[in-house]
VOGU-3710 file (C-alpha; in Angstrom, 3 decimals, decimal comma):
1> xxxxxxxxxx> -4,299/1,684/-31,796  -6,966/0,902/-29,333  -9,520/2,385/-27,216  -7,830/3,534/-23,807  -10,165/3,186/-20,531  -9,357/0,110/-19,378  -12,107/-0,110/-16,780  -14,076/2,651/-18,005  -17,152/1,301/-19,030  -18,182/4,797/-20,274
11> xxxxxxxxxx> -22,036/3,066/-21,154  -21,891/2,588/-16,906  -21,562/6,399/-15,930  -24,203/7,704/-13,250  -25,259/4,456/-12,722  -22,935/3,569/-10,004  -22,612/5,058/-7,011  -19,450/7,066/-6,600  -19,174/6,329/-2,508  -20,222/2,726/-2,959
21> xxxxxxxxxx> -17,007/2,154/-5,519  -15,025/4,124/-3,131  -15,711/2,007/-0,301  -15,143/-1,323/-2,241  -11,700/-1,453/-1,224  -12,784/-2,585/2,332  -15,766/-4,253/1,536  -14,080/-6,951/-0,239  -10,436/-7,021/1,368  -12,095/-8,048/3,746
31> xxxxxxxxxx> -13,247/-11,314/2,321  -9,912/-12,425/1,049  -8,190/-15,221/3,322  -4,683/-16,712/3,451  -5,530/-19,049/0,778  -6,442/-16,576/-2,073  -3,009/-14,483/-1,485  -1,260/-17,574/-1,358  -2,663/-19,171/-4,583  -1,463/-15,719/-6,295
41> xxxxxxxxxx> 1,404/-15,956/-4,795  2,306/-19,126/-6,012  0,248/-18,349/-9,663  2,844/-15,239/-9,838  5,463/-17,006/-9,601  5,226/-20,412/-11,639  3,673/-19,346/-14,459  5,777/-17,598/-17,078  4,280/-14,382/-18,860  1,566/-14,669/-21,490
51> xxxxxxxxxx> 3,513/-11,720/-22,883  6,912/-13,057/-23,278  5,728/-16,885/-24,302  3,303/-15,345/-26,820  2,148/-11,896/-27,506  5,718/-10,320/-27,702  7,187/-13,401/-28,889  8,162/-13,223/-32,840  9,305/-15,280/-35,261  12,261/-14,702/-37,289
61> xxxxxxxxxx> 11,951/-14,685/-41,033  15,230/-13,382/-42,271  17,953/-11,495/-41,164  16,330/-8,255/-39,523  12,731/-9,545/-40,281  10,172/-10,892/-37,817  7,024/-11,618/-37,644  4,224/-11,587/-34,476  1,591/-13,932/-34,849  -0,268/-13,537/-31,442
71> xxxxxxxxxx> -2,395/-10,802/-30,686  -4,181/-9,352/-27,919  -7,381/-8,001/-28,795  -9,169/-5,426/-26,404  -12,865/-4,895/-26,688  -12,562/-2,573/-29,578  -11,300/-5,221/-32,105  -8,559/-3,590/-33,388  -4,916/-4,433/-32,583  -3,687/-2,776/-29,147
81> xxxxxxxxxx> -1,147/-0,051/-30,075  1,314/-1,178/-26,880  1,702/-3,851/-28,491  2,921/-2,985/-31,874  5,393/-0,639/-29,474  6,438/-3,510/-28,002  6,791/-5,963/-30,230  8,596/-3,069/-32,736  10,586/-2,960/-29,718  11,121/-6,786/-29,212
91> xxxxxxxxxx> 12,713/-6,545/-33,428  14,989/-3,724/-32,882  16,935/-5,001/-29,250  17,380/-8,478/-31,729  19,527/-6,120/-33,420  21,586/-5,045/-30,972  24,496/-6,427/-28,933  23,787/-7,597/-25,209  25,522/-4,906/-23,389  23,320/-2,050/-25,388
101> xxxxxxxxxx> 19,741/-1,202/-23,582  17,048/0,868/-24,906  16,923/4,090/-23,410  14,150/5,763/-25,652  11,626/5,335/-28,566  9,325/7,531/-30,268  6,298/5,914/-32,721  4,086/7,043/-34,918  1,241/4,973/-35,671  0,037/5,476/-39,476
111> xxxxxxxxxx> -2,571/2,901/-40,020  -5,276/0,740/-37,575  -4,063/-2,664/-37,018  -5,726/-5,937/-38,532  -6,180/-8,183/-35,706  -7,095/-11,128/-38,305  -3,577/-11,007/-39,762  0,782/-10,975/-38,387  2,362/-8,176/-38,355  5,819/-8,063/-39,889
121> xxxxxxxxxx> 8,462/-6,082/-38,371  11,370/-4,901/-40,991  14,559/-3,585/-39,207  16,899/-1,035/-40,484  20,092/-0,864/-38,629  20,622/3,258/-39,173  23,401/3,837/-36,721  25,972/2,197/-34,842  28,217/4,066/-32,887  30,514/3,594/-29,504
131> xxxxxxxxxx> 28,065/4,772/-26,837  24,848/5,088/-28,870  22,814/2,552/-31,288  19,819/3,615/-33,393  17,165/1,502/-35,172  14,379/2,115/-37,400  11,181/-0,433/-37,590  8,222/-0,193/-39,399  5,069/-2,724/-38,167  3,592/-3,886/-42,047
141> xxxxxxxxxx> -0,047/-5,691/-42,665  -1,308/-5,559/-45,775  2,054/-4,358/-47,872  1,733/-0,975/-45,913  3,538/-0,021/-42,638  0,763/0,689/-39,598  3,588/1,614/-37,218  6,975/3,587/-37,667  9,405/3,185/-34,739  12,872/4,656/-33,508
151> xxxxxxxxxx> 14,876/3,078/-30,829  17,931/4,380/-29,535  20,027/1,917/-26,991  23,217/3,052/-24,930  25,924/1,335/-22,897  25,588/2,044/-19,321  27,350/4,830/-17,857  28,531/6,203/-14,835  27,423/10,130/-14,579  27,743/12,485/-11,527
161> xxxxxxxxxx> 24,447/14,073/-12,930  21,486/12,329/-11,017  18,109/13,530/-10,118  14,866/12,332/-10,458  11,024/13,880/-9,492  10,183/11,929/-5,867  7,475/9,277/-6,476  3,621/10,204/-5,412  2,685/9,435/-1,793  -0,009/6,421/-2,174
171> xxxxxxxxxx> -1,078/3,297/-0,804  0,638/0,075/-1,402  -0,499/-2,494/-3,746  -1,457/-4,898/-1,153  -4,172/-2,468/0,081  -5,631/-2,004/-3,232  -8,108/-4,530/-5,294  -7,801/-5,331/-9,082  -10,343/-3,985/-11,368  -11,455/-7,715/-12,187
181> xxxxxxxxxx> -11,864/-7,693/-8,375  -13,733/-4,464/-8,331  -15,756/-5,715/-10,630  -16,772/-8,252/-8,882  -17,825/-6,703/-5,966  -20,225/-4,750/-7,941  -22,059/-7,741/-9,572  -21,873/-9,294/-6,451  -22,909/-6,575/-3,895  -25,063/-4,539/-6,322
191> xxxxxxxxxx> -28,406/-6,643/-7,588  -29,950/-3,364/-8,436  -27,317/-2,096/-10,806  -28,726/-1,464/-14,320  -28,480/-4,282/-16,582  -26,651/-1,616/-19,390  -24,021/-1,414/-16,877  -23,662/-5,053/-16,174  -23,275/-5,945/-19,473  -20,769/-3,768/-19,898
201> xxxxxxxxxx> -18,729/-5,100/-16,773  -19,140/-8,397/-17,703  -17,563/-7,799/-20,920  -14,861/-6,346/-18,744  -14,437/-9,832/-17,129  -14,457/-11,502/-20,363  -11,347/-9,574/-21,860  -8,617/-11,016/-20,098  -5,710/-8,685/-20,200  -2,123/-9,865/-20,271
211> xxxxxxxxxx> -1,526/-7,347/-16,949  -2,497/-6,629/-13,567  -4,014/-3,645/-12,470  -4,787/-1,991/-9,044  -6,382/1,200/-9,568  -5,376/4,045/-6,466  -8,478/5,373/-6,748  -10,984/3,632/-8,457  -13,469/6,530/-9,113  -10,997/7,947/-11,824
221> xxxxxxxxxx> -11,373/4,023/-13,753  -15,205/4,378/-14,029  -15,285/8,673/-14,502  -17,819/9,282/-11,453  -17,506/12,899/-11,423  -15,543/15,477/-12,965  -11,482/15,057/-12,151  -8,206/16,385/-12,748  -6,887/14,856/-15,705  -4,576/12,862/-13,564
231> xxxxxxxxxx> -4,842/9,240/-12,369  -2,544/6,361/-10,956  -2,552/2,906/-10,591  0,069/-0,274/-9,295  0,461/-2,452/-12,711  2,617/-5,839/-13,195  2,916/-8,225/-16,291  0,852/-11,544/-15,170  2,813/-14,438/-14,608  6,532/-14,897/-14,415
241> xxxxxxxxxx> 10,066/-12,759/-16,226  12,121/-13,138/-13,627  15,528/-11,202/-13,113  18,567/-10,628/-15,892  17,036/-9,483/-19,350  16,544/-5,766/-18,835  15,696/-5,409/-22,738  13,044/-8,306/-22,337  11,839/-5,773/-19,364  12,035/-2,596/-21,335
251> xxxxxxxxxx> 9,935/-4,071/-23,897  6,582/-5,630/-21,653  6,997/-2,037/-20,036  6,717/-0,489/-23,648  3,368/-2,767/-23,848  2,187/-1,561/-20,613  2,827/2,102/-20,570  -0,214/1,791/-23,619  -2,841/0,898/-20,962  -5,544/3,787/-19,811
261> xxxxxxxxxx> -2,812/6,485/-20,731  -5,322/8,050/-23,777  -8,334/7,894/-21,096  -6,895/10,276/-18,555  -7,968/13,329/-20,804  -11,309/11,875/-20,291  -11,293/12,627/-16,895  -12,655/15,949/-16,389  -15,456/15,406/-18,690  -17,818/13,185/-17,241
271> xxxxxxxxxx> -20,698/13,761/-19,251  -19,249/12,642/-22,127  -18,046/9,654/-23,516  -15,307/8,564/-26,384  -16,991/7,621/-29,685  -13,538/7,109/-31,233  -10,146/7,042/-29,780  -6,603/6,328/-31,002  -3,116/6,699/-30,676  -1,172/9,325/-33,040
281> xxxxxxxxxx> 2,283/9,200/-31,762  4,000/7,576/-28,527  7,373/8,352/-27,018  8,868/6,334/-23,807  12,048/7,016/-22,527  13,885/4,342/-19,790  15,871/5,425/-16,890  16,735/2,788/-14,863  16,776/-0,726/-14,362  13,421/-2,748/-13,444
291> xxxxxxxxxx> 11,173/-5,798/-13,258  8,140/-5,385/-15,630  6,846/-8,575/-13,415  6,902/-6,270/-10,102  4,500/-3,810/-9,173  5,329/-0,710/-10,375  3,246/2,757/-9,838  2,170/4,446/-13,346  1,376/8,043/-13,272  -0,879/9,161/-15,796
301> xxxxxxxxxx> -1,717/12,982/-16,466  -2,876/15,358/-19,262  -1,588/18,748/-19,465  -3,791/19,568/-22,709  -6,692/19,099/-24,428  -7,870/20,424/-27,890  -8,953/19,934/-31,505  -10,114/16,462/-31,013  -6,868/15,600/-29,734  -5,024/14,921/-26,198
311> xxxxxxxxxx> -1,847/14,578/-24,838  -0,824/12,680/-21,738  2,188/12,424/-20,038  3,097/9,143/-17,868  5,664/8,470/-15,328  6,363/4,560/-14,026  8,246/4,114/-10,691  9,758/1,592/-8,831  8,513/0,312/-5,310  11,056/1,436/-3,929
321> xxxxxxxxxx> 11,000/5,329/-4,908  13,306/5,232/-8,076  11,576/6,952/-12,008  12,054/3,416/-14,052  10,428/4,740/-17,074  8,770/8,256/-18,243  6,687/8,013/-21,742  4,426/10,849/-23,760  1,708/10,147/-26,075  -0,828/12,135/-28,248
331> xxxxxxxxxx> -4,015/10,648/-29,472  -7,816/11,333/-30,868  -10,329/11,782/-29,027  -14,207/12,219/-30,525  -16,691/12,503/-27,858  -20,978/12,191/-27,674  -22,675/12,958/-24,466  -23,138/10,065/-21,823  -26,886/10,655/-22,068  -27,979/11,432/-25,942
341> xxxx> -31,144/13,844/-26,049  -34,402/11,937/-27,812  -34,413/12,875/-30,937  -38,158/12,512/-30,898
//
């Protein structure tokens, strides 16, 4: 249950110039050599995941019992709801047999996470039939549950019934920079900016996230001007998964599919700003097979917006054109203005 705009330093707003982060694609592509795409090559590939070795690694207790230990803790301080998905996630597929995948999961989260504490995850095995397997988890700190979660896994099968939305026409991730790299540009390029705003990128540096993101169009990250709620970016797990454990897959994308989903209502409101934001519910459903360690493009849009609340819809496709993963998710959202009148 965490604060959504992953490079929306909200604080920054009017004090950056919307054509000068526009253009910062080509100003710095054009500074990275050989070298650089080499090292991150070669980074990519020999390091394994921060999110399988630790944050979505858990540690059984008893039969059907786990417990997560590692958290990652955005700049809000409380615990990062895709990661209670995930790791609820992570507790159920233990539960299963190896030829069952997850093919949906709907959450409610009940309670803000203690990032000081584990979270235990308690498994209750509610159905197990031929083609379809159901599990209940709830997420406890504290003696009370801060997460409810249902999983339902299948066994693959053939169907003659196949169709699919076609995947938005953008550019590839190789043409795009990384908001730690469009960050950089700005403290680089931009002596002038306002020191409220670089702060607040800075801090940005400073919370290393567990996945790589390359925004399409990087106005939409830092809310420039009014938008349609709508916004898409290239994202990857850092480090290395590697092929053959689609549930391992499933459940970093379950983790990812949390990231700068709640900030798309945002998007049309410029002037103001979120006070307080949080998850209410969160549904994901899978569709096909994937590498959570591969780019991947995530579609983010709101169709609604109302009563302090906001619903967004994602979509997450392969490179290649196929829907991997579709989720929904409903959440909070209490606003101020950007610029709060004097009050003298």
């Amino acid at each position: 249950m965490a604060e959504k705009e992953l490079g929306g330093s909200h604080e920054s707003s009017g004090l950056i110039d919307k054509n000068e982060i526009l253009e910062a694609n080509e100003a710095l592509k054009s500074e990275q050599d050989e070298v650089s795409q080499s090292r991150n090559s070669q980074y990519q590939q020999d390091l394994k995941s921060v999110l399988v070795t630790s944050v979505l690694n858990l540690e059984k207790l008893d039969v059907d019992l786990y417990r997560g230990t590692h958290h990652w803790v955005p700049r809000t301080q409380r615990l990062f709801g895709g990661q209670i998905v995930g790791q609820a996630l992570v507790a159920a597929a233990k539960s299963v047999s190896d030829s069952l995948y997850a093919h949906s999961l709907h959450c409610y989260f009940v309670r803000a996470g203690d990032p000081k504490v584990p979270v235990l995850y308690q498994v209750d095995r509610t159905r197990d039939g031929r083609s379809f397997t159901v599990r209940s988890v709830k997420a406890i700190q504290h003696g009370q549950p801060i997460l409810i979660c249902q999983a339902s896994f299948q066994t693959l099968q053939p169907s003659p019934l196949q169709h699919q939305f076609p995947m938005p026409v953008v550019p590839p991730p190789e043409d795009l920079l990384t908001v730690e790299e469009l960050i950089h540009h700005y403290l680089r390029y931009k002596p002038d900016l306002a020191e409220e705003a670089k702060k607040g990128l800075k801090k940005l540096l400073a919370n290393e996230v567990p996945i790589e993101i390359k925004p399409v169009n990087p106005a939409h990250f830092y809310r420039l001007g009014p938008e349609q709620p709508r916004r898409l970016f290239w994202g990857r797990a850092r480090g290395h998964i590697g092929e053959g454990n689609m549930k391992l897959h499933c459940c970093v994308a379950a983790y990812v599919s949390d990231f700068a989903l709640l900030g798309t209502v945002l998007l049309p409101y410029p002037e103001y700003r979120a006070k307080f934001s949080a998850s209410l519910d969160h549904s994901m459903w899978f569709h096909s097979t994937f590498r959570s360690d591969e780019w991947m493009l995530y579609e983010c849009e709101s169709p609604w917006a109302g009563s302090s609340r906001g619903l967004v819809q994602g979509r997450m496709w392969r490179r290649d054109g196929v829907l991997a993963a579709s989720c929904t998710q409903e959440g909070v959202l209490r606003v101020k203005p950007v610029t709060e009148p004097s009050k003298l």
